[in-house]
N, C-alpha and C positions, 0 to 999 in steps of 0.2 A: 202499910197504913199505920198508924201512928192513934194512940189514944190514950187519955188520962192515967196511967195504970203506974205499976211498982215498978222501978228499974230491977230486972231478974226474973220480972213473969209477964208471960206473954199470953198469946191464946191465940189459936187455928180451929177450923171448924171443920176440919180433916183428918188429924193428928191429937191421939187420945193423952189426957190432964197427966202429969208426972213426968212427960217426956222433954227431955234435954235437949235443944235447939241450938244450931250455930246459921246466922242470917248473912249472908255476906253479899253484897251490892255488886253484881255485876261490871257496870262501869267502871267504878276505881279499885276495888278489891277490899276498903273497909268489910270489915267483920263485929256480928255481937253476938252473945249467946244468952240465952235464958232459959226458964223452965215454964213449960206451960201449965196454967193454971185451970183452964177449964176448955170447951172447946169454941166460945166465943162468939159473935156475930156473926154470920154466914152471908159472903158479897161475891159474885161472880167473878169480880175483878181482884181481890185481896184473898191471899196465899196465906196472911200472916198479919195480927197486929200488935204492933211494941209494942214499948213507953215510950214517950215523946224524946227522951235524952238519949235511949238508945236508937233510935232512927235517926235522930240529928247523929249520932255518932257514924252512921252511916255514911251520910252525905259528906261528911269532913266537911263541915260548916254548918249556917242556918239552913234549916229546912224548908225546903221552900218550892216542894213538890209533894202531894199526899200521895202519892205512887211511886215505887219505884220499880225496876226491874232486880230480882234478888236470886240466888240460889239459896237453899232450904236441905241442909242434912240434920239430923236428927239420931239418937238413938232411944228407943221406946223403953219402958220400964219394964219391967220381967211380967207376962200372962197377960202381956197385950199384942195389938195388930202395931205391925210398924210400916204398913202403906195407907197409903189414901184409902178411905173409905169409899 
């Protein structure tokens, strides 16, 4: 999902602020990375939410879906959890 935010910080409501994110789309294989900045809105259906440029970077075009299907690796910052809560 996609929202107003900084290109380079993101936010998951699973995944603790400081950790380093790589999102890559499923379908075509784009990729983006950023750093989470806190841990966000919390939606049953949303793993993850960019910035609006790095999700269009996703689709490799206009964005024109608020969901996608993505894989989510990650490494955690030092004296944290690095799974899902």
């Amino acid at each position: 999902m996609w929202y107003g935010g900084l290109p380079g910080q993101c936010y998951a409501p699973t995944i603790p602020a400081g950790t380093q994110v790589t999102v890559i789309n499923e379908s075509n294989g784009a990729s983006t990375s950023c750093t989470l900045t806190s841990s966000g809105p919390s939606s049953p259906s949303v793993l993850i939410w960019l910035p609006f440029e790095q999700y269009q970077a996703l689709e490799s075009g206009p964005a024109t879906q608020p969901e996608i299907q993505v894989e989510v690796t990650w490494t955690a910052p030092p004296g944290s959890s690095s799974g899902f809560g």
